[in-house]
N, C-alpha and C positions, 0 to 999 in steps of 0.2 A: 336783116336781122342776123347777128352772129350766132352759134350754135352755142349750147349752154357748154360750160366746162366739163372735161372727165377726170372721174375719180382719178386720184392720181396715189389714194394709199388706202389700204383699206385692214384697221387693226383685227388681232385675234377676238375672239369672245373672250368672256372671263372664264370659260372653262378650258377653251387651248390655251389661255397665256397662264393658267395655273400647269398643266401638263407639259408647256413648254419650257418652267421654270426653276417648277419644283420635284416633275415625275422621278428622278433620285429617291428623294427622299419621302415619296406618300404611300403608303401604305395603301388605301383604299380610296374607291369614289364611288358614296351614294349617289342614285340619279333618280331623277322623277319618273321617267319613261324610257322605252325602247329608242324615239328617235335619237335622246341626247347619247346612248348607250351609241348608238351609229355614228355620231359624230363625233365621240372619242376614239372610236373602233380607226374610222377613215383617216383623222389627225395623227392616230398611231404609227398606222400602216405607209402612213407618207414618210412623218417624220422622226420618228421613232420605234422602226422596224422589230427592234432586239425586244419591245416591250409586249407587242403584239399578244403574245400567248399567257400575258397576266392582266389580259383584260377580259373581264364575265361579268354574264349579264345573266341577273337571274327573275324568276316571276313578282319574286317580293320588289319588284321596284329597282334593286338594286345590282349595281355591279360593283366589280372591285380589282385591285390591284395589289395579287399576294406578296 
């Protein structure tokens, strides 16, 4: 029995391929919860360093990008 195949590509979510495409020009990003607020925070910090310090997260739920 051969071994099953391996991923061979693996796409963004629609929250990094919106950050990936359009962070220019967005103004802000509501979020449901603190993890999605982490996974913006992490995609930032990879791939978009300079943006880092315009991402917040606050208790209403939301974060933003001034």
């Amino acid at each position: 029995m051969r071994p099953a195949p391996l991923l061979l590509h693996h796409d963004l979510d629609i929250v990094q391929r919106t950050l990936r495409d359009h962070s220019p020009t967005i103004q802000s990003h509501l979020g449901g919860n603190e993890e999605l607020y982490e996974n913006v925070l992490r995609f930032v910090q990879r791939f978009q360093p300079g943006l880092v310090t315009r991402v917040n997260f606050t208790r209403a739920n939301r974060f933003s990008m001034p």
